[in-house]
C-alpha positions in Angstrom: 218.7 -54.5 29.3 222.1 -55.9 30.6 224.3 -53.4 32.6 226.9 -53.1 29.5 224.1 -51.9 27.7 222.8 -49.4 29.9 226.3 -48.1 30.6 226.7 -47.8 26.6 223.4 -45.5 26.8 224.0 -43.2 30.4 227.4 -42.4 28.7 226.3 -42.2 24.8 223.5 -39.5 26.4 226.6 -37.6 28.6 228.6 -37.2 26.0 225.6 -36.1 23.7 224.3 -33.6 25.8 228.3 -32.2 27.0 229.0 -32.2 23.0 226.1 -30.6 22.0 226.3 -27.8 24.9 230.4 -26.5 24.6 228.8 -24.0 21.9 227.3 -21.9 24.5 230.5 -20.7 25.2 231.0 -18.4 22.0 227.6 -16.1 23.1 230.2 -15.2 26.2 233.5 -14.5 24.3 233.6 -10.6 24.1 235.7 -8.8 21.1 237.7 -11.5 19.4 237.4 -12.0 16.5 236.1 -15.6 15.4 239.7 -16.8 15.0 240.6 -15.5 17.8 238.2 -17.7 20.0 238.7 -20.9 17.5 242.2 -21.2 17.6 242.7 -21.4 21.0 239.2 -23.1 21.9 240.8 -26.3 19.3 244.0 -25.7 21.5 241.9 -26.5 24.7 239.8 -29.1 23.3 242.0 -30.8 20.5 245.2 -30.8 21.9 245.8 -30.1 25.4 243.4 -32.0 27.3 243.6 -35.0 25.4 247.1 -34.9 25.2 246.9 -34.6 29.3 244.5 -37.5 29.4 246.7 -39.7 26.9 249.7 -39.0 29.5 247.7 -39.8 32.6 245.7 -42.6 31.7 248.5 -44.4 28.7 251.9 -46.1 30.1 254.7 -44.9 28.2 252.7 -42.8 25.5 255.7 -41.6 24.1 257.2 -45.3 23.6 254.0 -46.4 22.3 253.3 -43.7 19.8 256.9 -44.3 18.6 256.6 -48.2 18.3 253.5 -48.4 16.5 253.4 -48.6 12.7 253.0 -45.5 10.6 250.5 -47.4 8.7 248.6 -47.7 12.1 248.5 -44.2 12.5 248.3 -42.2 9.8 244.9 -43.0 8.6 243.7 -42.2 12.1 245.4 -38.8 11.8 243.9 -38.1 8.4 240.5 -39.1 9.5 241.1 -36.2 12.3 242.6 -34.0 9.3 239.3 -34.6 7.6 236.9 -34.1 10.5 238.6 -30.7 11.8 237.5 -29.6 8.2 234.1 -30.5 9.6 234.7 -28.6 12.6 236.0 -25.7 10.9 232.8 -25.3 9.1 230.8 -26.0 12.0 232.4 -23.1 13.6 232.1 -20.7 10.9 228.2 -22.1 10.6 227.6 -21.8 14.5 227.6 -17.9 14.4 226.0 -17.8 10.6 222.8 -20.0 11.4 223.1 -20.2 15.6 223.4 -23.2 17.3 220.3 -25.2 16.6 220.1 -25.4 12.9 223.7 -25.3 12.6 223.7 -28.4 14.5 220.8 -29.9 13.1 222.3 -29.8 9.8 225.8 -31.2 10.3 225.1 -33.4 12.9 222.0 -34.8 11.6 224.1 -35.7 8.4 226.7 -37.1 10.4 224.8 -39.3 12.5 222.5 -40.9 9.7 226.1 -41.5 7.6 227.8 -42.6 10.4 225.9 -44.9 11.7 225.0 -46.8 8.5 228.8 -47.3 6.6 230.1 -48.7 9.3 227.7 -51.3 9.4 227.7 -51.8 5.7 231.1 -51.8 5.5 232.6 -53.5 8.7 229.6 -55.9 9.4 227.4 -56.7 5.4 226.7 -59.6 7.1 224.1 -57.8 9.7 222.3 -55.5 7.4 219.3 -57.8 7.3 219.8 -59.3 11.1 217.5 -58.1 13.8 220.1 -56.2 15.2 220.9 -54.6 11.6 217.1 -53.5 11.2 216.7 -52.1 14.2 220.0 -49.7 14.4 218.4 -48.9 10.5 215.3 -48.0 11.7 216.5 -46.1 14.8 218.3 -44.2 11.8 215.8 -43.6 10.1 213.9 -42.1 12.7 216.4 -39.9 13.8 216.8 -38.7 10.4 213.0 -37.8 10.2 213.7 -36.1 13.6 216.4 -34.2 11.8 214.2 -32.9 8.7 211.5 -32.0 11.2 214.0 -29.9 13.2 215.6 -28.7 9.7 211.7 -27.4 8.2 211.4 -25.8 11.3 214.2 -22.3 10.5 215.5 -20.3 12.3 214.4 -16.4 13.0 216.6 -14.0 11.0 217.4 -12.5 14.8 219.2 -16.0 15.6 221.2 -15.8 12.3 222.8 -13.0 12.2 223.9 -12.2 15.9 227.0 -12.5 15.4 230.3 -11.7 13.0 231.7 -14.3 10.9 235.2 -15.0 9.7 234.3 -14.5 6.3 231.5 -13.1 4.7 228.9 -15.6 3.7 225.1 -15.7 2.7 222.5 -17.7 4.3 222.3 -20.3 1.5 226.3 -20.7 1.1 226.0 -21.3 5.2 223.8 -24.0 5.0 226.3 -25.6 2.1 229.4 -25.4 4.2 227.0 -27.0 6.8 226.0 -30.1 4.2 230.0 -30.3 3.4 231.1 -30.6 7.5 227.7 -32.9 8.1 229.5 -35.2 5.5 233.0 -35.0 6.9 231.6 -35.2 10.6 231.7 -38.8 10.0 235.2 -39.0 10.0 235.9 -38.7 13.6 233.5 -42.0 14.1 235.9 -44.1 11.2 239.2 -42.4 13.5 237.5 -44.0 16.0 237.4 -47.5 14.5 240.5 -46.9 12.6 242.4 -46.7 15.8 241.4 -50.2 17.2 244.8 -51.6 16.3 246.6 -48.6 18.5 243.6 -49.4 21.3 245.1 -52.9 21.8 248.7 -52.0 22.3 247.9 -49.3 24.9 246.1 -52.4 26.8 249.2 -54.2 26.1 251.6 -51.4 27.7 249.6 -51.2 30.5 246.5 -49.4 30.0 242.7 -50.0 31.0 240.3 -51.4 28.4 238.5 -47.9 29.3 241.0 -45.8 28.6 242.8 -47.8 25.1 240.9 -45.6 23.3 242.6 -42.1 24.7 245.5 -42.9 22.7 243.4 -42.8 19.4 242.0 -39.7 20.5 245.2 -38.1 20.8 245.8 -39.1 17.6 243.6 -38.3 15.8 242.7 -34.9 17.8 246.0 -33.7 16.9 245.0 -34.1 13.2 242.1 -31.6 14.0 244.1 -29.0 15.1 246.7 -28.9 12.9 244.2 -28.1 10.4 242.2 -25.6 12.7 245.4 -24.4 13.6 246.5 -23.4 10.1 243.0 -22.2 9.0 242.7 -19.8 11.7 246.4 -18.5 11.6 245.7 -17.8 8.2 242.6 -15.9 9.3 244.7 -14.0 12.0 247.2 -12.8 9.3 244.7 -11.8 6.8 242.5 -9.7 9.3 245.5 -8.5 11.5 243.6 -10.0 14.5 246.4 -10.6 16.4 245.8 -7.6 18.4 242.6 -8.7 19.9 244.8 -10.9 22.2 246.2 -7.7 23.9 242.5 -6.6 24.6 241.6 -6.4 28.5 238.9 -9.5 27.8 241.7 -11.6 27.1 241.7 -13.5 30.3 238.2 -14.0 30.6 237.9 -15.5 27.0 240.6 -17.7 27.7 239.1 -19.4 30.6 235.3 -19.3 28.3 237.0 -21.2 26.0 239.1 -23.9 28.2 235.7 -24.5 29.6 234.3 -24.7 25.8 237.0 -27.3 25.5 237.0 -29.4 28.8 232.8 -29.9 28.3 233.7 -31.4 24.6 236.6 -33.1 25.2 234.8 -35.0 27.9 232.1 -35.2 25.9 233.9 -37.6 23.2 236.0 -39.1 26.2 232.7 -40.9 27.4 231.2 -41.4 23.4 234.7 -43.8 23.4 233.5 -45.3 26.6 229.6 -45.6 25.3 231.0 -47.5 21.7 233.2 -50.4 24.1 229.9 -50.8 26.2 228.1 -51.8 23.3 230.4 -54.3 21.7 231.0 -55.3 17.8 228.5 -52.8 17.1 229.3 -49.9 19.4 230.3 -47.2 16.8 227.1 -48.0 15.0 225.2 -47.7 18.2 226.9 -45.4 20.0 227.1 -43.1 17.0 223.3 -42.0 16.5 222.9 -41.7 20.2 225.4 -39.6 21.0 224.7 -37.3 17.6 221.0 -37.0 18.6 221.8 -36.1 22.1 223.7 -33.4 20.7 221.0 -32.2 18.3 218.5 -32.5 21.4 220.8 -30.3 24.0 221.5 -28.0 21.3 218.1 -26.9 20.9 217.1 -26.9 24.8 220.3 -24.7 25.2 218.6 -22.5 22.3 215.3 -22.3 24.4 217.4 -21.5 27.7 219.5 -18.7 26.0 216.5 -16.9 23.5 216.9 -18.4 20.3 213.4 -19.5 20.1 211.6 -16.5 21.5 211.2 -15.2 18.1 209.8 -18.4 16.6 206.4 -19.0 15.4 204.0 -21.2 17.1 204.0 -23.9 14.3 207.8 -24.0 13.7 208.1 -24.3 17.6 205.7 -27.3 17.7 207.2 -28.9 14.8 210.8 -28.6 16.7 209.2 -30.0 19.7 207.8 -33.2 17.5 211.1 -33.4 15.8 212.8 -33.5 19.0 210.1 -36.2 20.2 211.2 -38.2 17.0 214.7 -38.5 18.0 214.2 -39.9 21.4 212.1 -42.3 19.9 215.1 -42.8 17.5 217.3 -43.2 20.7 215.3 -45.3 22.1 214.8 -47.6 19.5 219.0 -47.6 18.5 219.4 -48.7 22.0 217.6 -51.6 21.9 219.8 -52.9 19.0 222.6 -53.5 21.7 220.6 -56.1 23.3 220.0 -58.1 20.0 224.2 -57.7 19.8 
């Protein structure tokens, strides 16, 4: 395994394991309503520290942002638009289902669509390569891993811990979970959307590594302004406003810049994980980092309960699913050495 590769696959895991752990946080945030801790976590992770990162780590962001063409950047925004739909759903999910199905379901959708239409569609050529076979069958497993993780439900004391923004069943959770799996991919074709913006940040000045914190920004900024809306909106309707006056205020706050910092620096080092594997990266780096997060997600859920109510055969069959998806990693990985 050459270095690039194995510095593709240390940070593909890191940013798995930070994405798929910033959930946590929500178990600690006391009286808010949901809104309430989504607006301002998507302010922390969506808009404030990658707009601090852009400044730090882009020359003349400003100048940049304002010299590239519109038809450069508008299609990375509305791939964020798009994927903070997903997110909005995965947050309304998170407290409806808990954190491991919730992510098993959109992320396991995500990552077996992400990581085959790009390679369909930006390299046909490799479907039937060595290297195209083996990120398919890495897919595959992980999306074996996935169903074994998906038979495997959730005690009814996991699901409903907690109260929603809006009233909704079981069943219509796990929809709005297929719906964001779907539009999860979006953030990964942001990602490659954004490669024209990459290379004029290395031309004003910035480091290879750090190009793609300008596409971030970008499309980030897409994310919240539909998060934004959706939970104003929600604020309004339920006269939650007034939860900000509450004497937990402060400590929420800082629950959720740390909710935000852990998955902001999470996708900060996916970006980093898709250059270290080359032409290929977003196909590679994509299922990687997704399982990670399906992998931490349910460890978190051992650490904090969620699984003490669980029977012995659905916690076995989570343990072979997770099993399944290192195998899936491990296999993905080796693509990058056929690159």
């Amino acid at each position: 395994m050459t270095s690039s590769i194995a510095l593709g696959l240390t940070f593909g895991v890191l940013s798995g394991f930070l994405s798929g752990s910033y959930g946590i946080g929500m178990k600690k945030i006391k009286v808010w309503h949901w809104e309430n801790t989504w607006i301002v976590y998507s302010f922390w992770a969506l808009l404030f520290f990658p707009g601090i990162l852009a400044i730090i780590t882009i020359p003349k962001l400003g100048s940049l942002l304002a010299t590239i063409p519109l038809l450069t950047i508008i299609p990375v925004f509305l791939f964020g638009v798009g994927w903070g739909i997903s997110n909005i759903g995965f947050g309304i999910s998170l407290r409806e289902l808990g954190m491991a199905l919730t992510s098993v379901i959109v992320i396991g959708i995500a990552s077996a669509l992400g990581t085959i239409l790009p390679l369909i569609i930006y390299h046909p050529e490799s479907i039937w390569k060595p290297v195209g076979l083996c990120i398919s069958s890495g897919a595959l497993l992980s999306v074996i891993g996935i169903i074994m993780c998906s038979l495997a439900k959730a005690p009814e004391a996991e699901i409903k811990s907690s109260p929603l923004p809006t009233k909704v069943s079981r069943n219509k959770g796990i929809l709005i979970c297929i719906a964001s799996g779907f539009l999860g991919i979006l953030l990964n074709f942001a990602l490659i959307a954004g490669k024209a913006l990459d290379k004029q940040a290395v031309l004003s000045g910035a480091s290879p590594q750090n190009a793609t914190n300008a596409t971030w920004f970008v499309a980030l900024s897409g994310s919240f302004f539909v998060s934004a809306i959706y939970c104003i909106l929600l604020l309004i309707k339920n006269r939650s406003f007034t939860f900000y006056r509450n004497g937990n205020s402060l400590i929420n706050c800082a629950y959720t810049s740390l909710m935000g910092l852990v998955w902001f620096g999470g996708i900060t080092l996916y970006g980093i994980s898709v250059l270290s594997f080359g032409q290929y990266g977003p196909s590679i780096g994509w299922p990687i980092f997704q399982s990670v997060q399906i992998i931490a997600a349910n460890l978190l859920g051992i650490a904090t309960g969620e699984w003490n109510n669980l029977s012995r055969n659905t916690f076995y069959l989570r343990i072979a699913g997770i099993a399944v998806l290192i195998l899936g990693i491990i296999v993905i990985s080796l693509a990058g050495n056929l690159t």
